[in-house]
C-alpha positions as MATLAB code, in Angstrom:
seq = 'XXXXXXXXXXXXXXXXXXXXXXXXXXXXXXXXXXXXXXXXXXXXXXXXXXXXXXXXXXXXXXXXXXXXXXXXXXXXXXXXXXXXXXXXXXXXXXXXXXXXXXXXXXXXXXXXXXXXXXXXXXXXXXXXXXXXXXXXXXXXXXXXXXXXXXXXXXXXXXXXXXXXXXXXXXXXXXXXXXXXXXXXXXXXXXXXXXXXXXXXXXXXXXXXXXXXXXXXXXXXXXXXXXXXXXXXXXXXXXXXXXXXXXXXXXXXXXXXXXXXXXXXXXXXXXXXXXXXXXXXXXXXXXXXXXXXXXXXXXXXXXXXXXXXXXXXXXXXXXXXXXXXXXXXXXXXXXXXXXXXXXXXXXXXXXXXXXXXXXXXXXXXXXXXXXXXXXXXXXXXXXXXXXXXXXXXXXXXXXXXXXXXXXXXXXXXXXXXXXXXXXXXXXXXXXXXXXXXXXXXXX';
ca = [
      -5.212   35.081   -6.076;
      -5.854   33.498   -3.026;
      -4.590   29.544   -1.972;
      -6.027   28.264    1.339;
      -3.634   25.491    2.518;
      -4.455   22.106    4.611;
      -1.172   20.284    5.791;
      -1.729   16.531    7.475;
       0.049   15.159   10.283;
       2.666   13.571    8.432;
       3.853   16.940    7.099;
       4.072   18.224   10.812;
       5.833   15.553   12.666;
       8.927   17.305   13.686;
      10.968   20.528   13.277;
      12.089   19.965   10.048;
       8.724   19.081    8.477;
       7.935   22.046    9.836;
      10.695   23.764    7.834;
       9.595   21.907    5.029;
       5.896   23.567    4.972;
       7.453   26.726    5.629;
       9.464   26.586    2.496;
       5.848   25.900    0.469;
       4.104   28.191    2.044;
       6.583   31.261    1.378;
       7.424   29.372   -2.103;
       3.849   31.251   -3.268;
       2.574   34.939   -2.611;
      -0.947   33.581   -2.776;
      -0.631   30.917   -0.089;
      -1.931   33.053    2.876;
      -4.438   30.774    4.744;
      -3.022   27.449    6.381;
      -5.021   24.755    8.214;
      -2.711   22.320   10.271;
      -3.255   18.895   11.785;
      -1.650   17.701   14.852;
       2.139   15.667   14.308;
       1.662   12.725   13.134;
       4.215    9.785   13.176;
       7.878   10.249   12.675;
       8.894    7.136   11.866;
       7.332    3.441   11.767;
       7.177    2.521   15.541;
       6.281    6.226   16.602;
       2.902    7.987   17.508;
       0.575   10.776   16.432;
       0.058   13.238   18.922;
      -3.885   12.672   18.924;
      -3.584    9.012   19.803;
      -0.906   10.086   22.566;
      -3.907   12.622   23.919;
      -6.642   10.178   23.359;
      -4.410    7.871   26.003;
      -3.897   10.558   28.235;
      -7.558   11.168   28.462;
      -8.099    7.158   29.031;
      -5.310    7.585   31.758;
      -7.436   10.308   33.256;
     -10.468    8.605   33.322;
      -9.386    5.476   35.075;
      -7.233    6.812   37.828;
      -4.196    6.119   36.049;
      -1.342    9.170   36.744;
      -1.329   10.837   33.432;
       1.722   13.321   33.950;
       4.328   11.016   32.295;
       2.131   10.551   29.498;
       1.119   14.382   29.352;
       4.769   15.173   29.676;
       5.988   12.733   26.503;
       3.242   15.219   24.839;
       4.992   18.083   26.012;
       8.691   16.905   25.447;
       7.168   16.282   21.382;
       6.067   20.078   21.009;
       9.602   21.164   22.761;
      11.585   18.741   20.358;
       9.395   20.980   17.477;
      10.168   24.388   18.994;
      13.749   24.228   19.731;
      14.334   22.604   16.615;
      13.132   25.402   14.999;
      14.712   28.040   17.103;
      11.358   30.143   17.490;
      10.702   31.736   20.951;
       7.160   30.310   22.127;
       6.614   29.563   25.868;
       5.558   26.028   25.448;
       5.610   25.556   29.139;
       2.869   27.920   29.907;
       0.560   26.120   27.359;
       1.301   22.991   29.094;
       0.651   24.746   32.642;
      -3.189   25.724   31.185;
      -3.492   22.172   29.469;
      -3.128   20.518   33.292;
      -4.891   22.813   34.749;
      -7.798   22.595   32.386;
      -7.270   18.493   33.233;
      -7.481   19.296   37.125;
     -10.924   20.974   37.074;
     -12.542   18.136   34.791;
     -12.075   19.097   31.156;
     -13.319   16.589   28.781;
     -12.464   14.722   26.019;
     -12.958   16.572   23.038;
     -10.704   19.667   24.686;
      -7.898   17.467   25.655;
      -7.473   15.808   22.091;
      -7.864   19.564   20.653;
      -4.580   20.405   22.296;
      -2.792   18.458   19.433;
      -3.968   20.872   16.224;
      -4.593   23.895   18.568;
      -0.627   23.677   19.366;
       0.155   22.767   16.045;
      -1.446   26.033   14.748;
       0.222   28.383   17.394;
       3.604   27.214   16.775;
       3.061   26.955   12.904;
       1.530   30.654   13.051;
       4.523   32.085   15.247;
       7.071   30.090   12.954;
       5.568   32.390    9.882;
       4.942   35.385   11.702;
       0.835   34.882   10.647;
      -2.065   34.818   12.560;
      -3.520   32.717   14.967;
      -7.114   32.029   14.264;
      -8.630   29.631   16.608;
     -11.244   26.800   15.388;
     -13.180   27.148   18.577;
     -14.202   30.494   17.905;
     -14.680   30.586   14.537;
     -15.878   26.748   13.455;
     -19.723   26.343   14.804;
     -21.640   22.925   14.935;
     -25.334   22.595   14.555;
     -26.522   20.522   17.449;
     -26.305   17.512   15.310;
     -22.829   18.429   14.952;
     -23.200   18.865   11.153;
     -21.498   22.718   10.186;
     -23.810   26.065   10.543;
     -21.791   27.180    7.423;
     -23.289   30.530    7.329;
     -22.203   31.297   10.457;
     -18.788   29.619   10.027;
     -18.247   31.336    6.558;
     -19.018   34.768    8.514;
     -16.651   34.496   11.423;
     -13.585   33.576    9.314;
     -14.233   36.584    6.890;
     -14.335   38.774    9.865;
     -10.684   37.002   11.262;
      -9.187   37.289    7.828;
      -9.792   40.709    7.592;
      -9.710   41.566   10.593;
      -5.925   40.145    9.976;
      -2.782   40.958    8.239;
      -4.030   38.648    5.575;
      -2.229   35.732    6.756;
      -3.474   33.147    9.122;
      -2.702   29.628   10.443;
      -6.258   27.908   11.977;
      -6.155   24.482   13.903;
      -7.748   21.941   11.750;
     -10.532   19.075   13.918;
     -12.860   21.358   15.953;
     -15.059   23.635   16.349;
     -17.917   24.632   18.817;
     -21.151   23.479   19.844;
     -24.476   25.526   20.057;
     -24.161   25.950   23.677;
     -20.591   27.175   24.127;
     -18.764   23.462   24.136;
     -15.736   22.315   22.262;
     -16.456   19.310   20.084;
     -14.145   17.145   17.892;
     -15.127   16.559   14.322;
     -14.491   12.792   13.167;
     -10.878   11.710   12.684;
      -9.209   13.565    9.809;
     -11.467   16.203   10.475;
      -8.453   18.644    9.391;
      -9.363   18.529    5.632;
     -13.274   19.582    7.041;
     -11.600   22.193    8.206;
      -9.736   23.591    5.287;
     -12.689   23.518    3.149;
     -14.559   25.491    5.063;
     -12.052   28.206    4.931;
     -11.516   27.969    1.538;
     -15.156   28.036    1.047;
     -15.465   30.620    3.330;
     -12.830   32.890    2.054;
     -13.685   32.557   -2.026;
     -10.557   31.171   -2.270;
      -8.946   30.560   -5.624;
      -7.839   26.996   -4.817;
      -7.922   24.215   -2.003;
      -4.294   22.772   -1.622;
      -4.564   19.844    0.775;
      -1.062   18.438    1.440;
       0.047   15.142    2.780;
       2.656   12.309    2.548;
       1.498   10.732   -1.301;
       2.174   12.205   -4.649;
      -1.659   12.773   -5.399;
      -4.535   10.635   -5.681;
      -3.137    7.011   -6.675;
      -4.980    5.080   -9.934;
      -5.531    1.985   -7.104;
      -4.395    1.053   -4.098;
      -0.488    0.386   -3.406;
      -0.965   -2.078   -1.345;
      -2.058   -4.212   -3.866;
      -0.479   -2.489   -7.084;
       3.130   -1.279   -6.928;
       3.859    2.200   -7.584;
       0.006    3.133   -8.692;
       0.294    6.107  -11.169;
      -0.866    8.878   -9.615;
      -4.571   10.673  -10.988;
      -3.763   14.153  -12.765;
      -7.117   15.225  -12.938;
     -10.028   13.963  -11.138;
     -13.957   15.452  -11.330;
     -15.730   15.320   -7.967;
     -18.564   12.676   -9.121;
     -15.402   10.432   -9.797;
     -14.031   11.230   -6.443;
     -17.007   10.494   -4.566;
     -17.522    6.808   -6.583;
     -13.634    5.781   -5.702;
     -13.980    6.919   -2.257;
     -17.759    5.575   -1.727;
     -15.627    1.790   -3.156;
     -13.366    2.052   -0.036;
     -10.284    4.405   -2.046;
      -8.784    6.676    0.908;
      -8.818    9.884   -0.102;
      -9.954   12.809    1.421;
     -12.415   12.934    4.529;
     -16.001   12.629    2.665;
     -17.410   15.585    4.669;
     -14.508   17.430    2.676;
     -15.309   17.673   -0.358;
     -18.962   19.425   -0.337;
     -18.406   23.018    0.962;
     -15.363   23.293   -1.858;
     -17.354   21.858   -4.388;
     -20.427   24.122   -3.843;
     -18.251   27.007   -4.166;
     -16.802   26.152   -7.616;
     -13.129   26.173   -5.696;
     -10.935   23.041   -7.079;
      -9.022   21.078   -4.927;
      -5.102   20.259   -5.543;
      -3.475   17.264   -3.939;
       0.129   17.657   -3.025;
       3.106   15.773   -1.782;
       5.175   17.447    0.985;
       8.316   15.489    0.275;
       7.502   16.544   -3.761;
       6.317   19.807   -3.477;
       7.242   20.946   -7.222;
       5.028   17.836   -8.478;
       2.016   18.254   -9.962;
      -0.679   16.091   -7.866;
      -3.603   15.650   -8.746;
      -6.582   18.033   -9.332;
      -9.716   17.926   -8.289;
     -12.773   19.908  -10.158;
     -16.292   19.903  -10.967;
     -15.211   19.823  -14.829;
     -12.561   19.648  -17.133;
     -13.463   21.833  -19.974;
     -10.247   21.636  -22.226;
     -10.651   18.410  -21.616;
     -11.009   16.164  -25.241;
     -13.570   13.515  -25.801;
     -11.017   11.515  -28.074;
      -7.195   10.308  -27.438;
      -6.191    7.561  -25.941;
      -8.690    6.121  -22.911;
      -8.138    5.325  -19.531;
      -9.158    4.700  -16.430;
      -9.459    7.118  -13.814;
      -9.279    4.711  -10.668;
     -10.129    1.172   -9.866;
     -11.403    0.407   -6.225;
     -12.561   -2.018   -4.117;
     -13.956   -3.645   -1.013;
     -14.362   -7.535    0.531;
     -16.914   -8.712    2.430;
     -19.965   -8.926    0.219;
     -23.502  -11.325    0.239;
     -24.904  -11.950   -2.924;
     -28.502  -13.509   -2.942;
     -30.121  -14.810   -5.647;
     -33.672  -15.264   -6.169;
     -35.381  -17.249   -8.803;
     -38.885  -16.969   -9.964;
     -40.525  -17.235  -13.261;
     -41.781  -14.199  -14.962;
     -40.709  -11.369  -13.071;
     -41.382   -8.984  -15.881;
     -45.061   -9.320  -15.622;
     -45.256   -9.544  -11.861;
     -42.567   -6.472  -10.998;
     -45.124   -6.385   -7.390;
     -43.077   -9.676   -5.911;
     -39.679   -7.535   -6.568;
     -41.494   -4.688   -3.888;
     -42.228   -7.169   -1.670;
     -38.477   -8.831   -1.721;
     -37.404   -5.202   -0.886;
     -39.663   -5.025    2.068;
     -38.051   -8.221    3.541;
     -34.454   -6.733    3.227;
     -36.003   -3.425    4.985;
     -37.943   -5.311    7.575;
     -34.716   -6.614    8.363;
     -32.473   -3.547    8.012;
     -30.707   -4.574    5.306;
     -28.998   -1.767    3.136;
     -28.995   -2.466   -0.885;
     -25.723   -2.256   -2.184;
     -26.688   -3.512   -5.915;
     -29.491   -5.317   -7.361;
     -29.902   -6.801  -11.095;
     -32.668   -8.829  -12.500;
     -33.323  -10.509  -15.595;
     -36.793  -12.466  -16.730;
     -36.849  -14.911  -14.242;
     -35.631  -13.754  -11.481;
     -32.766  -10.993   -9.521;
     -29.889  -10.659   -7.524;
     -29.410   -8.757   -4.441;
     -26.059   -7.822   -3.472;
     -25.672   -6.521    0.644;
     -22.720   -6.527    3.073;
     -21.856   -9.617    4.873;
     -20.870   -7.531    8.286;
     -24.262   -5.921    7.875;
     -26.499   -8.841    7.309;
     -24.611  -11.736    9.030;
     -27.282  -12.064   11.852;
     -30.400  -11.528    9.659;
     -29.276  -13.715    6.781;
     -31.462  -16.686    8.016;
     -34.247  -14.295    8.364;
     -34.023  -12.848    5.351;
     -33.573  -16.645    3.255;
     -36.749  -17.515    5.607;
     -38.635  -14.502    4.399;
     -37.929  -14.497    0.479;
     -38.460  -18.473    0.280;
     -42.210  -18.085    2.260;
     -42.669  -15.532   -0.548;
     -41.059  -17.454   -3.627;
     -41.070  -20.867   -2.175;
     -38.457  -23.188   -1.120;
     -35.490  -23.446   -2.859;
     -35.605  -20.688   -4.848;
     -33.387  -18.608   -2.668;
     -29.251  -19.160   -2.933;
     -26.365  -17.577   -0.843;
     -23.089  -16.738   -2.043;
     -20.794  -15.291    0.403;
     -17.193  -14.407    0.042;
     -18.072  -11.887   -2.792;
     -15.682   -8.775   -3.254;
     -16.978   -5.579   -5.518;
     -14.309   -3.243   -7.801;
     -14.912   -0.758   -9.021;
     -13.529    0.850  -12.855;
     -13.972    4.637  -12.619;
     -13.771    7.085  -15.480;
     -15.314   10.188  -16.963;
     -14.270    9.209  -20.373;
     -16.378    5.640  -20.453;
     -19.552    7.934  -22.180;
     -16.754    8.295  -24.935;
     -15.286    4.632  -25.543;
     -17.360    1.549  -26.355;
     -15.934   -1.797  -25.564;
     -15.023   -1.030  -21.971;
     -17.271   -4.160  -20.368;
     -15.431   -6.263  -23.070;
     -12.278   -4.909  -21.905;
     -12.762   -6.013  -18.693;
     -14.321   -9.180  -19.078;
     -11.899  -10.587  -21.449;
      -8.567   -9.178  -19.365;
     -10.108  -11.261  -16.034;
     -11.184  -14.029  -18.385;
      -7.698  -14.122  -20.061;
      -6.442  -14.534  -15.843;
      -8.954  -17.280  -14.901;
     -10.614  -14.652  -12.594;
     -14.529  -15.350  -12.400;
     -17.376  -12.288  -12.437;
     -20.341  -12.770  -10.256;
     -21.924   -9.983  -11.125;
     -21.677   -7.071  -13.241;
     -23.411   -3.286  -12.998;
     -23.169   -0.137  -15.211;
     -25.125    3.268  -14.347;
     -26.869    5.098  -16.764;
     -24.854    7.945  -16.072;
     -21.663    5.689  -17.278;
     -19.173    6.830  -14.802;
     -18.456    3.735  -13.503;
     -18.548   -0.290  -14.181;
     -18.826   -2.287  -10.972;
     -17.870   -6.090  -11.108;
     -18.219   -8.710   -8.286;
     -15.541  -11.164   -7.958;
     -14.471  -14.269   -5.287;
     -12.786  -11.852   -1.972;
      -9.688  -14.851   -3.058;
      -9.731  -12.972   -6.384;
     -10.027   -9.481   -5.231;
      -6.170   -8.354   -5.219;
      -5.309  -10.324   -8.488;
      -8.494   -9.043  -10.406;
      -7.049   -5.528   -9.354;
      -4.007   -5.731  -10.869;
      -5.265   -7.356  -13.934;
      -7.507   -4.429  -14.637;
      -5.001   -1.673  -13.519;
      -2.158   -3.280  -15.985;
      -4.763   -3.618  -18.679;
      -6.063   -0.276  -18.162;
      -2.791    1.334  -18.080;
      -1.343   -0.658  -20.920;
       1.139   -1.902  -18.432;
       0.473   -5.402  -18.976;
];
């Protein structure tokens, strides 16, 4: 059994997070690979390390003496290493760090600092091996991974190791010999690899929340968390704005059959939530639910009316066209006999909206084009909706029963998901309405 382990900033912001991972890791023979993040915040008011380098770098580049700023960065690591009473000569990686600064060192290798410390102290802390990202994480020159050669490298350090190792989480290298950043929260790209790369038994990606939540808690209080999630479901709730785990994340652990577990630092002995390609113990009966409800503002919905659109499906090609012409991306589209609905992003299609009114009424004459703005989409996500009729009804009667309006409705064949459109005033109530009626809390 093998457990490859990514820990976020949050679980790393001072000495006795620190202590804190330690106690999980050691808690389980199997847990023999960690990926770390750079600290994160230790309390409302404070910074994450990566913002604190990103400033240094802006300091750099504008003339601006970075030193006190470089030596707050320094003065967090100390705070981290006495506090855990480990002998690591923090001043000497500091020393390399300015003098790296002094003969030009860019961006991307500044910010690295942050999870490349991380990773040193966290190794010497457990006794484990350092790996280092730069050597064994390798970008294409589109930046996407070169897997194969990724996968190879950290078989080689693994084995090549005492079977323990600690790897900075957010970089990697480029084709000719560079340090580059992958996208914020890069970390979890990171751990998936490795686990990917190593065959590992399971992905345990840990951070500050009790699992996936059923909705957002900024809008619902106390969400439940998801026990079990299946990746298509995943991918649906994060696609309708959920935050979750980086996108990018997800693929090389899913390819490889390995499921993911989400786990709460502060709760390590809960269960979280897991994440697989399929549940086969799973029944098809007892009692339904939702799996997660999400949503985003900020939608356009254009309607376009025209008689007989069932015999004349060429004028729907040639609407399409007009949205493309004007790169405008198709979030949803429904028709019925005498006419359809597009549904785009407002940010996306705020400056071609007059343009794209112009070009659909020259094509189905004037007024037979109208704008609704304002429009929010949620999404109701569940595996189990192929099982239970009634669901639409569900909904539409629950946001009926709470005066909230639907705009627009839209079910997939492959029934993982109803998506609704509702007023953005509506968008937190309708929300809760559906999480309460979904989990029978209301």
């Amino acid at each position: 059994m093998l457990k490859v382990l990514k820990f976020g900033g949050s679980s790393l912001a001072s000495a006795d997070r620190f202590r804190e991972v330690k106690n999980i890791v050691l808690a389980d023979p199997a847990r023999n690979a960690v990926v770390v993040s750079a600290p994160g915040k230790r309390f409302s008011g404070d910074n994450k390390i990566t913002d604190l380098l990103y400033l240094c770098y802006a300091h750099i580049q504008y003339g601006v003496d970075y030193t006190n700023m470089l030596l707050l960065i320094k003065e967090r690591y100390k705070e981290i290493v006495d506090g855990l009473g480990i002998s690591f000569d923090i001043e000497s990686e500091f020393d390399e760090i300015d003098n790296a600064i002094s003969m030009g060192a860019p961006q991307d290798y500044l910010v690295s600092r942050g999870e490349y410390l991380s990773a040193k102290i966290m190794a010497a802390y457990l006794d484990y091996d350092f790996v280092d990202s730069y050597s064994h994480v390798f970008f294409n020159y589109d930046r996407s991974i070169d897997r194969e050669k990724t996968y190879e490298a950290f078989k080689l350090a693994f084995n090549a190791s005492g079977g323990k190792i600690v790897v900075p989480g957010f970089f990697g290298t480029m084709p000719d010999g560079s340090l580059a950043l992958m996208s914020r929260g890069g970390s979890d790209i990171t751990g998936a690899l490795l686990a990917a790369a190593l065959e590992a038994d399971v992905y345990e990606n840990w951070t500050d929340v009790p699992g996936i939540l059923m909705a957002d808690p900024s809008i619902v209080k106390d969400p439940y968390p998801i026990p079990r999630i299946r990746y298509d479901e995943l991918r649906e709730l994060t696609y309708m704005g959920a935050k979750v785990l980086h996108e990018a994340s997800v693929q090389p652990v899913r390819d490889a059959g390995i499921p993911v577990v989400i786990k709460d630092t502060q709760d390590p002995d809960a269960p979280g939530t897991v994440i697989s390609e399929h549940f086969p113990d799973e029944e098809k009966g007892g009692e339904f639910y939702i799996t997660g409800i999400a949503g985003r503002k900020g939608f356009t919905v254009i309607e376009v009316h025209y008689g007989d659109l069932a015999h004349n499906i060429d004028v729907l090609r040639s609407a399409l066209k007009i949205l493309q012409s004007n790169g405008a991306a198709l979030e949803q589209l429904s028709s019925g006999v005498d006419g359809f609905t597009f549904l785009l992003k407002s940010d996306e299609v705020r400056q071609q909206i007059y343009s794209i009114v112009s070009g659909l009424e020259e094509l189905f004459g004037q007024g037979s084009v109208s704008v609704t703005e304002h429009v929010s989409l949620i999404a109701c996500v569940s595996r189990m909706m192929v099982y239970r009729s009634g669901i639409s009804g569900s909904i539409f009667s629950a946001l009926g029963d709470n005066s909230v309006n639907i705009r627009t409705i839209s079910q997939g064949a492959s029934e993982l998901n109803i998506t609704i459109g509702v007023d953005d005033a509506d968008f937190n109530k309708a929300v809760q309405v559906l999480y309460d009626k979904f989990t029978k809390r209301g």
